[in-house]
N, C-alpha and C positions, 0 to 999 in steps of 0.2 A: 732164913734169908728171904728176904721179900724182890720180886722182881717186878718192874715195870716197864711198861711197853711206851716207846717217842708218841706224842699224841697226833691223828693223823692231820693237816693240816690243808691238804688240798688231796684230791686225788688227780695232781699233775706227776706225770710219769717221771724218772732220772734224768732221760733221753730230751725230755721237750724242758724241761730247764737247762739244762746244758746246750741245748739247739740256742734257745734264747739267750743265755748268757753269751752263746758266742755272739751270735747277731748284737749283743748291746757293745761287748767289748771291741767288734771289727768298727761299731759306727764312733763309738768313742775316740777311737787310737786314728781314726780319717782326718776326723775336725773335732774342736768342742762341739759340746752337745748346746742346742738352743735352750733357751728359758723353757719352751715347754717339755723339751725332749727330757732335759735336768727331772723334770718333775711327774713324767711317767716313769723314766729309770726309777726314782727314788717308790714311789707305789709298785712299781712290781717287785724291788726289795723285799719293799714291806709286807706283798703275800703270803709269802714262805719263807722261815728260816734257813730254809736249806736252799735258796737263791744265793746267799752271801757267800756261800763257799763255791757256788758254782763260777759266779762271778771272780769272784778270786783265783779261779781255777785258769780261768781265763783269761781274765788282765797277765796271769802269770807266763803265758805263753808264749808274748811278747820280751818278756825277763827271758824266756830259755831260751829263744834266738838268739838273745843277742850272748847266753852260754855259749850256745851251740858256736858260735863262731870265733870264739876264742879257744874252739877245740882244734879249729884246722880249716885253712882254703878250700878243704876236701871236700868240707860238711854243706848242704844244701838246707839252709832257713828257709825257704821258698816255705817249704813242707812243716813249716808248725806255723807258717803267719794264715792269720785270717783273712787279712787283707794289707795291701802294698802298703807300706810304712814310709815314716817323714824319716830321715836319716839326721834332721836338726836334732840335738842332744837335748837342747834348751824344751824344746817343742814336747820334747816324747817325755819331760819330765813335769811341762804345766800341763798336759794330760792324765797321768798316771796319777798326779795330786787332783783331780777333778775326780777320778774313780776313789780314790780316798775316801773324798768328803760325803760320795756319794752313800757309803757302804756303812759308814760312822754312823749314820742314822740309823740304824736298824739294830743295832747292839751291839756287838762287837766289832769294833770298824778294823778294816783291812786295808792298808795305807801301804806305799809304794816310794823306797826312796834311795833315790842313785846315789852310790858311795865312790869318790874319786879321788880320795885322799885321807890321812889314819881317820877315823872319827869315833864319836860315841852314837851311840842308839839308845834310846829309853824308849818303852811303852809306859803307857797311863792304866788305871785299874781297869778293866775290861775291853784293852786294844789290843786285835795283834798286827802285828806289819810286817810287811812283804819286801824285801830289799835285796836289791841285785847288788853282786861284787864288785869291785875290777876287775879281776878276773873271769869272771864270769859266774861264779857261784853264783847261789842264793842262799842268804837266810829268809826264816820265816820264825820272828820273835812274838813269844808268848805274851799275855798279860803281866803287867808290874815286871818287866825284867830289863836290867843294865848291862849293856856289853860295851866293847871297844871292837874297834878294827883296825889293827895296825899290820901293814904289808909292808914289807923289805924284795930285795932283788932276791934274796937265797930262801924267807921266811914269808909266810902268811899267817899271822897270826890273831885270832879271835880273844879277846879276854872275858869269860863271860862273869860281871861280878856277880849278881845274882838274879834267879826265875830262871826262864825254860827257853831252849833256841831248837830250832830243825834246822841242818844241814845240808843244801844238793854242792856235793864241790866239784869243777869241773877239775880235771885230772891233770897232774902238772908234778910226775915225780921225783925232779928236779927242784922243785918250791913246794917244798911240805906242806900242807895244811892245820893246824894247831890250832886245839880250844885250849883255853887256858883256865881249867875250873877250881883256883886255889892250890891247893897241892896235887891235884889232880890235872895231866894233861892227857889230852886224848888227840893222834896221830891219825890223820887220812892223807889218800891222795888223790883217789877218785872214786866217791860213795854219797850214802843217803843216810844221816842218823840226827836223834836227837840227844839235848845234852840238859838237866834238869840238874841246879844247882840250887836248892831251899835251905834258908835257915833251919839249922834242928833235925834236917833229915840228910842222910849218905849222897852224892851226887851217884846219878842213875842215865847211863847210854843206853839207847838204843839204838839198834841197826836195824837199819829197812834194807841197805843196799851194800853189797861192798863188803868193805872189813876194815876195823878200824885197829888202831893199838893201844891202850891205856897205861899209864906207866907214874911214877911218882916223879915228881920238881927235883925231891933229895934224892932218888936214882937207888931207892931202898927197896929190894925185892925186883923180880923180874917183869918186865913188860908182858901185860899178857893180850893175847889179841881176841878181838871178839869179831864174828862173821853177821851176815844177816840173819833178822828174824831171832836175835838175842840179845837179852838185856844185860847190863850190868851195873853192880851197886857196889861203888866204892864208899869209903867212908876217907876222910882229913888225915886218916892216919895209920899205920898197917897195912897188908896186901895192897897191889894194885888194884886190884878187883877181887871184893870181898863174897861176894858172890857173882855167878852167871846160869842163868838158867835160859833154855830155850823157848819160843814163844812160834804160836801158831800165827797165820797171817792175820789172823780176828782179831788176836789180841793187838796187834801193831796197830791195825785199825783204830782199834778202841785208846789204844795209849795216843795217836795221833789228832784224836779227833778234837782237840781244843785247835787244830788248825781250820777248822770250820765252825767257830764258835760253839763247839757242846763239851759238854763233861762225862765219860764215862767212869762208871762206875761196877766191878766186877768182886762184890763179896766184902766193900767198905763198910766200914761202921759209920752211923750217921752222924755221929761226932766230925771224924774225918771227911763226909761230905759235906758240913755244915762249915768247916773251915774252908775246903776246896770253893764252896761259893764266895767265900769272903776276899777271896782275889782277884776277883770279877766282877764285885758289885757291894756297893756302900751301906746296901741293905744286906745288915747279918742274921742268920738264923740262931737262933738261942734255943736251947733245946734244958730244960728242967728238972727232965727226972735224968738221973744216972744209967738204969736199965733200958729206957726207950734210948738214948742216947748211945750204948753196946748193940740197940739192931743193926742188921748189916744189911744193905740193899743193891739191888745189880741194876741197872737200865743207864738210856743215854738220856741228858738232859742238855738243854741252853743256858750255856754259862752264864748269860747276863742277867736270868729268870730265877732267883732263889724263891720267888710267890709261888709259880707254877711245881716246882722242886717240894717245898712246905706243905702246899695242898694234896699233893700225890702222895707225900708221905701220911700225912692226918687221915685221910681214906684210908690208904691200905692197914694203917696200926691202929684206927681206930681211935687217933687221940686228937686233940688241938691245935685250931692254926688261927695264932691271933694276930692282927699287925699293928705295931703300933711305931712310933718313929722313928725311921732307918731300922727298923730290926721285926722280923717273924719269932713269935714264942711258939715253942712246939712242947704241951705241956699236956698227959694222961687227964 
């Protein structure tokens, strides 16, 4: 097994992009930004990949206020806003579409969009989007993935047809929370998890927060519940959850991390990384021989980057990295 280390891209600290991303999001979420203010945001994007998630982190903030406050009169939003906010609906949503457009340019864009009645959701090949509930939830949908949202007064219900969603649901349990992943439903009421529905492969929970409960459509076999910091792998048919195993907080890290535009990778075959790019980017890796194609490789990469991904592996295995159009050969 081959490992590779993220390449390092600045020596800017966690703390001083996160300073910054906040400082971009407070000036954003004030007023639009000018012509030229649009076009330093968009370069300091472009510095470091790991601005776009910080950024995201941040636009997101403004999303958990307004959680927060469909938790209860009680709750004080003062304490997550960066700065005093427009209460216009209309305002705070041709805003949040400004940070969209802004973030799309750098690769994986992170787009923001208020839901206020049943609707669909799609992502494009290498988009994820950040979307606040009615309720106050959030998702944050993966690349290539189709959901619905349909809420009732008793039900809240997610349909996810297919790709990957993450869950914050604000607590409500009285109105159940429900993903609806084919024969697979998954129950919360107040938690943090993800829900991965792929053609060809078992749908796969994970919990970061909370505790959720999995159970079958036809009501065959028992609900089994699963807590944070563990995953589960059902399959279309059989047990609720056909496996669960527990995960350290790294790996949650590591399984979350397409919510900042990268891919990990912990003990994959390059086959399976060479597919995992092709969700992401229209440029495929093709890999020739059978045996290079059985190595297995660990490190994080940038989902929109299959070149950068191609070249690290030709280094480390010593073989080929040719490009020709739309597609990388990776051949001994």
């Amino acid at each position: 097994m081959t490992k590779f280390d993220e390449p390092m891209e600045s020596r800017e600290t966690s703390r001083a992009i996160d300073d910054a991303a906040a400082r971009w999001a407070a000036k954003l979420d004030r007023a639009p930004l000018s012509p030229q203010e649009g076009v330093e945001l968009d370069a300091w994007l472009k510095g470091n990949s790991r601005r776009v998630g910080a950024f995201a982190r941040a636009q997101a903030i403004a999303v958990h206020s307004e959680r927060a406050r469909a938790l209860g009169s009680s709750f004080n939003p003062a304490a997550f806003e960066p700065a005093p906010r427009d209460n216009n609906p209309d305002r705070r949503r041709l805003l949040w579409g400004g940070a969209a457009a802004a973030a799309v340019a750098v690769g994986v864009g992170v787009s923001v969009v208020a839901t206020r009645r049943p609707m669909g959701l799609e992502t494009l090949r290498g988009e994820v989007r950040l979307a606040p509930l009615d309720d106050g939830s959030v998702v944050t949908i993966n690349t290539q993935t189709r959901l619905t949202v349909d809420y009732t007064q008793v039900r809240r219900t997610v349909r996810l047809l297919d790709g990957e969603a993450f869950f914050e649901v604000a607590s409500n349990p009285a109105r159940p929370f429900v993903v609806d992943a084919g024969d697979v439903l998954v129950r919360a009421v107040g938690t943090a998890f993800s829900v991965r529905r792929i053609p060809g492969e078992p749908v796969q929970v994970i919990v970061s927060e909370g505790q959720v409960e999995i159970r079958r459509r036809t009501g065959a076999g028992r609900p089994v519940a699963v807590a944070a910091n563990f995953r589960a792998v059902a399959t279309e048919t059989g047990p609720a959850a056909a496996d669960t195993s527990g995960l350290v907080p790294n790996d949650v890290r590591r399984a979350m991390a397409w919510r900042e535009g990268k891919i990990a990778f912990e003990g994959e075959s390059l086959r399976y990384a060479a597919e995992a790019f092709e969700r992401y980017s229209d440029t495929r890796i093709v890999i020739t021989d059978p045996g290079l194609a059985n190595q297995t490789v660990t490190g994080l990469f940038t989902a929109t980057d299959p070149a950068g991904f191609a070249q690290a592996v030709a280094v480390s295995f010593g073989v080929q990295a040719r490009a020709g159009k739309n597609e990388i050969v990776l051949s001994p």
